[in-house]
C-alpha positions, -999 to +999 in steps of 0.1 A: +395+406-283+375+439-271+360+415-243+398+407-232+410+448-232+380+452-211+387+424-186+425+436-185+408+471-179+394+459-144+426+452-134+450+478-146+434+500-167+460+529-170+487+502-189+460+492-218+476+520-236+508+498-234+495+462-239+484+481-273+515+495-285+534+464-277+512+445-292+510+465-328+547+465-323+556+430-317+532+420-346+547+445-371+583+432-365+569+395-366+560+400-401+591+419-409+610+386-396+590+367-418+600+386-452+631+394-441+664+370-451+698+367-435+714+398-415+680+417-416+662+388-404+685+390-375+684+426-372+644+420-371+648+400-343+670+416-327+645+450-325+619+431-311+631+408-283+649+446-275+615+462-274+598+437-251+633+432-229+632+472-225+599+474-212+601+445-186+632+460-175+617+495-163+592+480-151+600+452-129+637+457-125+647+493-132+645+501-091+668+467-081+695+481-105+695+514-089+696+500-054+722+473-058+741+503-075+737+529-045+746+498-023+776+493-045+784+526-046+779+530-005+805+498+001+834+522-012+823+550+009+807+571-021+775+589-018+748+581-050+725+606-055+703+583-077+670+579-060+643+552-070+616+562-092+577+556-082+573+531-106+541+509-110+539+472-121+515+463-151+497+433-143+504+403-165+536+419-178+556+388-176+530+370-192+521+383-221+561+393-226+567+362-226+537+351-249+553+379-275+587+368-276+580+332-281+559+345-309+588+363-324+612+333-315+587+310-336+586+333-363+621+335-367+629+295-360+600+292-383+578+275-361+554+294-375+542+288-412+519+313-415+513+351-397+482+353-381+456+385-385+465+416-363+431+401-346+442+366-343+473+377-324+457+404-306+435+379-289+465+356-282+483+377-264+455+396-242+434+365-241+415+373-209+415+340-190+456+339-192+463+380-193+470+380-152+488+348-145+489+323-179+493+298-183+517+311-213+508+292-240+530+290-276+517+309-307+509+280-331+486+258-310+467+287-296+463+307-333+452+268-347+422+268-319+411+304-334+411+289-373+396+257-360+353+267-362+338+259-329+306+239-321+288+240-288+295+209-268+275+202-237+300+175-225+330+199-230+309+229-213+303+201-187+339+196-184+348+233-181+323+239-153+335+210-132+375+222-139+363+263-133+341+242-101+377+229-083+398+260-093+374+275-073+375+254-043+416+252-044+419+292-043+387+304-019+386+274+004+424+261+008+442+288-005+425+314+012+417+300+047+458+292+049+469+327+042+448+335+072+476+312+091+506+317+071+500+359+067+503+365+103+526+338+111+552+351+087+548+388+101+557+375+135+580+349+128+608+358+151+583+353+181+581+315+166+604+282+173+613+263+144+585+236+145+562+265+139+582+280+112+585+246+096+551+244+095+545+273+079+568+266+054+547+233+048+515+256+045+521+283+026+541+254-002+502+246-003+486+276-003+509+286-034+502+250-051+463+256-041+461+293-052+485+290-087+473+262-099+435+272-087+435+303-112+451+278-138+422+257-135+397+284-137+414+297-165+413+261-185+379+259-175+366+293-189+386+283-225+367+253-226+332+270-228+348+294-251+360+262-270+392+269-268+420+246-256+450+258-237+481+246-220+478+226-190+501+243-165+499+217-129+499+177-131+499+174-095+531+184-084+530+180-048+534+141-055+570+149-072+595+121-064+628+144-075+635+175-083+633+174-120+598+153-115+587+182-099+596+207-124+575+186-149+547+191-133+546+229-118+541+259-135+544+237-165+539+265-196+566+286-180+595+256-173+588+246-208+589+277-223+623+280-204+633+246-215+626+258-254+640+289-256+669+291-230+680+257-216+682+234-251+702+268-268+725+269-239+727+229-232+738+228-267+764+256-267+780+240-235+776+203-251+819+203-254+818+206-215+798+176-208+778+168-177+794+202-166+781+224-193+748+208-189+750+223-150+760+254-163+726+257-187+705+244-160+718+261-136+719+300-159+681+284-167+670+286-134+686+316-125+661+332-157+635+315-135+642+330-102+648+371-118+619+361-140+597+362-107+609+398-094+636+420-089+646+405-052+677+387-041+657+362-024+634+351-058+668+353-078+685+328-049+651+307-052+661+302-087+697+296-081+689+270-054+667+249-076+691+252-107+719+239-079+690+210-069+695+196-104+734+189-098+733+157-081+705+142-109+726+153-134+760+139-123+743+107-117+729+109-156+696+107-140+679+144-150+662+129-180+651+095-161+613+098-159+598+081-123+574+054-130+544+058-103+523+028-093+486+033-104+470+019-071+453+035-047+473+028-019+515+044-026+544+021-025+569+024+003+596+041-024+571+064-036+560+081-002+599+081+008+599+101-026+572+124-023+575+132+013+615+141+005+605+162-024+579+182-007+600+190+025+629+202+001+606+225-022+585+233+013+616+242+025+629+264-006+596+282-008+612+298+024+626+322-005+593+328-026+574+343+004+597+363+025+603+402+016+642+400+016+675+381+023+672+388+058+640+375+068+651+344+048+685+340+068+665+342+097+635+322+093+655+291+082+682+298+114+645+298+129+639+259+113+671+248+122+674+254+154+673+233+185+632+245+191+623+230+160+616+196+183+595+211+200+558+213+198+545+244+172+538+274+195+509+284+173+473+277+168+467+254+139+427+253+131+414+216+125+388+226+096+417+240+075+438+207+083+412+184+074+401+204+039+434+204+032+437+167+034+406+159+016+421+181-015+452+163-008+429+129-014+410+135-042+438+142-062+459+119-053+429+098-059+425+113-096+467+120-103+467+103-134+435+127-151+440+166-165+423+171-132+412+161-101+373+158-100+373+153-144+361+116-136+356+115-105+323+093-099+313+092-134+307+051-129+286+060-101+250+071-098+241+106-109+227+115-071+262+100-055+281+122-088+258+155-083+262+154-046+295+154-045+298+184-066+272+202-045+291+194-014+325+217-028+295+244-039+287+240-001+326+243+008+333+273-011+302+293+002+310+280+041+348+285+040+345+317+017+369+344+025+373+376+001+403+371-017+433+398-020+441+386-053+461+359-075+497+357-055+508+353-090+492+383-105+524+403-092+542+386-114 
């Protein structure tokens, strides 16, 4: 626990004061919850989702209210004298909110049999590998690792350095060396025709992939020399085949976290409506998604678009249908029509994840769609970065059906063909090393 206050420390030391108190608090009305009966449970409850709502909506959202209220206020020729405050983000906020109202939720739902130490669930929620950017793993499996007494094992230690060993290459060499394309591509993207812009779209769908799911295989990694197993939060989503497939495999602890506590409530309050109330509770799901990312119109229409993605799945009773993927090397014809669909439609939504506001979104996609997307991209695309981010591409296509990519990768093999390999992404990440500016999801 004192190692993971430290950690959070390093990165924003002047909110530990607030991690505490919503932890002590959160905990305290947990085990009120739990002695509590009928309208005082409630009441219970009630206190604490309000306590960790309150604080994620001064921090992250208080400013869009007042803005979209000036604006409202402007539209009818009135003059707001409300002016934004100089507010600062915590880091991790979202994530460990989310960690202590699932908590509370279990409690209540009684998920949970037993409350854990004020330790115990101190360490849950500021656990330092998934403080910054999760993933955000539920209360009972993670509080059964801490009771469970763990042994050294050299082949799990193993298995964490080789997982912490590919993070690493996913976020320093492809995530990295594409924001050096993407970050000066977007700034200038009026100056671009719409092959360009595509293309950028493309990149930066894998640069988030490479740099999101790189710090959620570090983070895996580290728990497993600790001995402790957490949620896995990718399984290799950039080979989707729809658009529920796909939210299956990204940013897994948060879409099931969703799916628990918001979706299956709602999808069964709207059950009398049919196919149309299970829109509706997709739809106010993904919308959760989207503000859940920020306080901007553009993340909350990211979330809106891919709640309205679901629509034709779901009208053809086909949201629940699971894809069966061939095992061989080598995809079938209907899987690469599949994949290659998917990823040009999310490639193409992630136009709303990375631009500052509506506007730039409005006119980077009349940018895509315009008659200059056939032509030839007027920017400079290096090679390295192209063929590094093919041979990622490979080896996990390659791997797709493991926890992840390089897990067994050569183990039938001899040990010098096994350890080279691994020495060669060592190689990679020094050669292609470029000092990071952070996790993009650390904002969060």
């Amino acid at each position: 626990m004192l190692g993971s206050y430290i950690f959070y420390m390093t990165w924003s030391g002047e909110f530990l004061s607030l991690l505490l108190l919503s932890t002590l608090g959160t905990y305290f009305v947990g085990n009120k919850i739990k002695l509590s009966v009928g309208r005082r449970k409630v009441y219970w409850l009630r206190l604490g989702v309000f306590l960790i709502l309150i604080q994620l909506l001064y921090f992250k959202y208080f400013n869009f209210f007042i803005e979209n209220f000036n604006d409202f206020l402007k539209a009818f020729k009135f003059q707001s004298q409300i002016g934004l405050l100089n507010i600062f983000l915590p880091i991790g906020i979202s994530f460990y909110s989310f960690r202590m109202l699932g908590y509370l939720l279990d409690i209540n739902n009684n998920k949970l049999k037993e409350i854990p130490s004020l330790l115990d669930y101190s360490v849950f929620i500021a656990f330092f590998p998934c403080i910054i950017a999760g993933p955000i793993d539920k209360a009972s499996p993670f509080l059964n690792n801490l009771k469970t007494k763990r042994n050294f094992s050299s082949q799990q230690f193993s298995d964490g350095l080789k997982q912490i060993l590919w993070g690493l290459f996913k976020k320093l060499v492809i995530a990295e060396n594409i924001a050096t394309i993407t970050e000066p591509l977007f700034g200038t993207y009026q100056t671009l025709n719409g092959s360009a812009l595509f293309v950028g779209a493309i990149l930066y769908f894998i640069q988030l992939y490479s740099d999101f799911s790189g710090y959620s295989d570090m983070a895996i990694g580290i728990s497993k020399l600790l001995g402790i197993k957490i949620q896995t939060n990718f399984n290799y989503p950039l080979f989707a085949q729809n658009v529920a497939d796909y939210w299956r495999r990204w940013h897994i602890s948060l879409t099931s976290w969703l799916t628990e506590y918001v979706f299956t409530p709602l999808s069964i309050r709207f059950r009398d409506y049919d196919k149309y109330g299970l829109i509706m509770a997709i739809i106010i799901n993904f919308l959760v998604v989207g503000f859940w990312h920020g306080a901007e119109w553009h993340y909350i229409m990211h979330g809106l678009v891919s709640g309205l993605m679901f629509i034709p799945l779901i009208l053809k009773g086909k949201m629940n249908k699971k894809i069966k993927s061939s095992n061989s090397i080598l995809p079938t014809i209907s899987e690469v029509k599949n994949i290659l669909v998917t990823f040009v439609m999310f490639s193409l939504l992630m136009v709303l994840f990375f631009v500052k506001d509506m506007n730039m979104a409005i006119g980077y996609y009349k940018g895509i769609f315009s008659s200059s997307f056939f032509h030839l991209p007027n920017f400079k695309l290096q090679k390295e970065i192209g063929i590094l981010i093919l041979f990622m591409i490979i080896i996990e296509w390659i791997s797709r059906d493991k926890e992840y990519a390089i897990k067994e990768l050569f183990n039938q093999r001899s040990i010098i063909l096994r350890w080279g390999f691994y020495y060669i992404l060592v190689f990679l990440v020094f050669l292609f090393y470029i000092a990071p500016k952070g996790f993009i999801y650390a904002q969060f």
